[in-house]
C-alpha positions as CSV (number, residue, x, y, z in Angstrom):
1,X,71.3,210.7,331.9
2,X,73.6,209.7,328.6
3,X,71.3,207.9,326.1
4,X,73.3,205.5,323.6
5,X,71.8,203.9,320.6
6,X,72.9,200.4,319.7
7,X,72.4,199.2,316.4
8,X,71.7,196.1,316.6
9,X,71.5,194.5,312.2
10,X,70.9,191.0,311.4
11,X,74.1,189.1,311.6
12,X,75.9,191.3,314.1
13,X,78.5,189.9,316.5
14,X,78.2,189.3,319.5
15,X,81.1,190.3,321.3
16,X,81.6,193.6,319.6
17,X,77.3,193.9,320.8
18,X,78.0,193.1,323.9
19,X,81.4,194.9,324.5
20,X,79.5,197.8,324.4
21,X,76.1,197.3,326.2
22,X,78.8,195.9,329.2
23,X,81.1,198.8,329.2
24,X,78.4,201.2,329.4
25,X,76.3,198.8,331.9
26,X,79.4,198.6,334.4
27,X,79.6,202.5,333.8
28,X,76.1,202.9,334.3
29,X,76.0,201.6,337.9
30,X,79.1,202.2,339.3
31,X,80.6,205.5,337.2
32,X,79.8,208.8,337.7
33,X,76.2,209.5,335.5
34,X,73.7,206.9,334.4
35,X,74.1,205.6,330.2
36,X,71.2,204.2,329.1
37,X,71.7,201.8,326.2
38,X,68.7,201.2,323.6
39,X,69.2,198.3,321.4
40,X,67.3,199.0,317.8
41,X,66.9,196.7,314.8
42,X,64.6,196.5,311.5
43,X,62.8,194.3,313.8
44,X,61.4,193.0,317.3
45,X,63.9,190.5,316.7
46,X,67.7,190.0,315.5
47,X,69.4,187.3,314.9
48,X,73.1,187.5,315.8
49,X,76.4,186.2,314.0
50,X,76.1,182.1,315.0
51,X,72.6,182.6,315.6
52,X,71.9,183.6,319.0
53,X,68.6,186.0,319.0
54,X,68.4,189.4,320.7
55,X,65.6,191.5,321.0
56,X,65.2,194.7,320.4
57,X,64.5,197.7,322.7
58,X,62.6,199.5,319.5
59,X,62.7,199.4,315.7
60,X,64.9,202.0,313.6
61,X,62.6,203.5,312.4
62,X,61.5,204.7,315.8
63,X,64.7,206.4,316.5
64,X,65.4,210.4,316.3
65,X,68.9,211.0,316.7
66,X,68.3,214.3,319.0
67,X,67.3,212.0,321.5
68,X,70.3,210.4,322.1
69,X,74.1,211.1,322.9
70,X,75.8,208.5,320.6
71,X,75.6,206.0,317.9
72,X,77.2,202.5,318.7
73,X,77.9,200.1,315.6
74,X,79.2,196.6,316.3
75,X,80.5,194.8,312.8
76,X,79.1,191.2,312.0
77,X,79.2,188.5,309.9
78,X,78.5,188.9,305.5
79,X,77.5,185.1,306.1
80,X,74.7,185.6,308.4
81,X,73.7,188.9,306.4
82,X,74.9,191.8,308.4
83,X,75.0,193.9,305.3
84,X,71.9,193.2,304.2
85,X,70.5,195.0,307.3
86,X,73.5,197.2,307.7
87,X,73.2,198.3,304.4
88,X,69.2,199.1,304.0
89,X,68.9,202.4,303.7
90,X,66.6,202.7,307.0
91,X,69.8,202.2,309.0
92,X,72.3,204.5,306.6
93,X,69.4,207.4,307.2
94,X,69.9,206.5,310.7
95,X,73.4,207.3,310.6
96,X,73.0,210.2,308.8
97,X,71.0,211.5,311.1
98,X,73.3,211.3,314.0
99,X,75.7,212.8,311.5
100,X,73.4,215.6,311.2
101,X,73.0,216.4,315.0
102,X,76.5,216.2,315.1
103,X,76.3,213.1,317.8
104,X,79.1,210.8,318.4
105,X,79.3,207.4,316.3
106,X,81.2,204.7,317.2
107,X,82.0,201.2,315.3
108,X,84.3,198.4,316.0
109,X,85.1,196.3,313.1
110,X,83.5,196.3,310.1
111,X,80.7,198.2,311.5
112,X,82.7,201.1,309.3
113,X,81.4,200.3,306.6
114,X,77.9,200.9,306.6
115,X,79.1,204.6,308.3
116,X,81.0,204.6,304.9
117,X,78.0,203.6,303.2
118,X,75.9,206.4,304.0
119,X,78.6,209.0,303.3
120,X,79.5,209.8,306.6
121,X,83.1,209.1,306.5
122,X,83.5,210.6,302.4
123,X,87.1,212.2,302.6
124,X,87.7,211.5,306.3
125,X,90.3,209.0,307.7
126,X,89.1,205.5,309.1
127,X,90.0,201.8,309.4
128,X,88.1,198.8,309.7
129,X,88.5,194.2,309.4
130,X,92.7,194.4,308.1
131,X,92.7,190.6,307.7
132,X,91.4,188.4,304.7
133,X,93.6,190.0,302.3
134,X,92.8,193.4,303.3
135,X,89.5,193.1,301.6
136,X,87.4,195.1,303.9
137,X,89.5,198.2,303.9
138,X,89.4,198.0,299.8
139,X,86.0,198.2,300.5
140,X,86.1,200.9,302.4
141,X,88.6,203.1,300.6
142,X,86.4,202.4,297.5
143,X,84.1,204.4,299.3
144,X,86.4,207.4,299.5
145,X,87.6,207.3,302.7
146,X,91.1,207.3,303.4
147,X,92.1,204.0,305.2
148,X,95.0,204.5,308.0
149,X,96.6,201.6,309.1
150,X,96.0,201.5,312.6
151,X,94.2,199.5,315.6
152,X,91.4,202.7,316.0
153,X,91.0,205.5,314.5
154,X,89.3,208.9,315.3
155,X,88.1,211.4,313.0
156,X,86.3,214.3,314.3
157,X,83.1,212.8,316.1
158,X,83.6,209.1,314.0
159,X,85.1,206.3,315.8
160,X,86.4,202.9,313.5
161,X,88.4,200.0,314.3
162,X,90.1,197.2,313.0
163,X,88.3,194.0,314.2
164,X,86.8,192.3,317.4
165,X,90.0,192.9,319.5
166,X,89.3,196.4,319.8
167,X,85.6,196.0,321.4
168,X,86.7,197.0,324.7
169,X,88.9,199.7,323.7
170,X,86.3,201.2,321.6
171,X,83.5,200.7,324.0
172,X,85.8,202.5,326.9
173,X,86.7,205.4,324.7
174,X,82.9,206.1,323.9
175,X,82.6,206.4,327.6
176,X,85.2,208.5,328.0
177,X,83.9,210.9,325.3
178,X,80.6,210.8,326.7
179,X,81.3,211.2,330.4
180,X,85.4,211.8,331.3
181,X,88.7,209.7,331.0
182,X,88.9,209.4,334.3
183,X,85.7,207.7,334.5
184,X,86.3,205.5,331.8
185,X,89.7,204.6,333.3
186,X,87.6,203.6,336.7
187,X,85.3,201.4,334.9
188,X,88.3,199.6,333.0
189,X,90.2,199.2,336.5
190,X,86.7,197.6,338.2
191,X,86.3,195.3,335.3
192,X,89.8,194.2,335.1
193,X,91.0,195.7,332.1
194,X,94.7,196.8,332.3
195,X,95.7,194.8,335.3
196,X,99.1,193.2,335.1
């Protein structure tokens, strides 16, 4: 069985959260292994982007990289303090240590940055939020990663994105890196994706 870790910070949207816990769900019961997806936060607790509350599987500091397959970072909101929590260094040590055990990390939006944050990405390619006067992606370049100035980018074991648009897309390619393309393509067919 595949074990995914979803980072789950204060102020983290909802759709990019739930694009992935779906995608791996639907692949979970109909594709061709088991994913388990743990949700963690700094807390029992996390209050989402708009305020919806979500609770957590187990706390970050609970979690050991070497016991999991992937790291899965959905972006959120400055205004309901996603980089408060995104930003601690509890959840930048986590991302280093998936770094470390050279584990697959995926991020959809702004979830870049706190990768960016913790060094991960120093002098590798990304992307991340292109809108609002490309303020974001300053951001991130400021933090010496070269921005490219596409929908998803891929950099070794590092997956970013540009905003919420790309939640499935990201969500299907972490499945296909985990299990197959083939089996990712399956699970996009049964949940509609791609259907003209």
């Amino acid at each position: 069985m595949k074990r995914v870790l979803l980072l789950i910070p204060t102020g983290v949207e909802v759709y990019e959260m739930a694009a992935f816990y779906d995608v791996l769900g639907w692949a979970s019961h109909y594709g061709t292994e088991p994913i388990e997806v743990v949700a963690a936060g700094l807390s029992d607790e996390t209050r989402c982007t708009f305020g919806l509350r979500v609770k957590t599987d187990c706390l970050v500091s609970e979690v050991a990289a070497n016991d999991f397959d992937a790291l899965a970072l959905p972006g959120g909101f400055e205004d309901f303090g996603f980089y408060d929590d995104a930003y601690s260094e509890a959840i930048l040590e986590v991302i280093r240590d998936f770094e470390r055990h050279d584990r697959l990390i995926a991020s959809i939006c702004v979830g870049a940055l706190p990768i960016a944050q913790s060094g991960v990405l120093q002098g590798r390619c990304a992307t991340t939020y292109h809108l609002s006067k490309g303020k974001r992606r300053d951001q991130l370049a400021a933090m010496g990663v070269t921005v490219k100035d596409e929908r998803i980018v891929e950099d070794g074991k590092v997956v970013t994105s540009t905003g919420p648009a790309t939640a499935i897309d990201v969500a299907l390619r972490l499945l296909a890196a985990l299990t197959d393309q083939s089996n990712a393509d399956r699970i996009a067919h049964l949940m509609g994706f791609g259907e003209g």
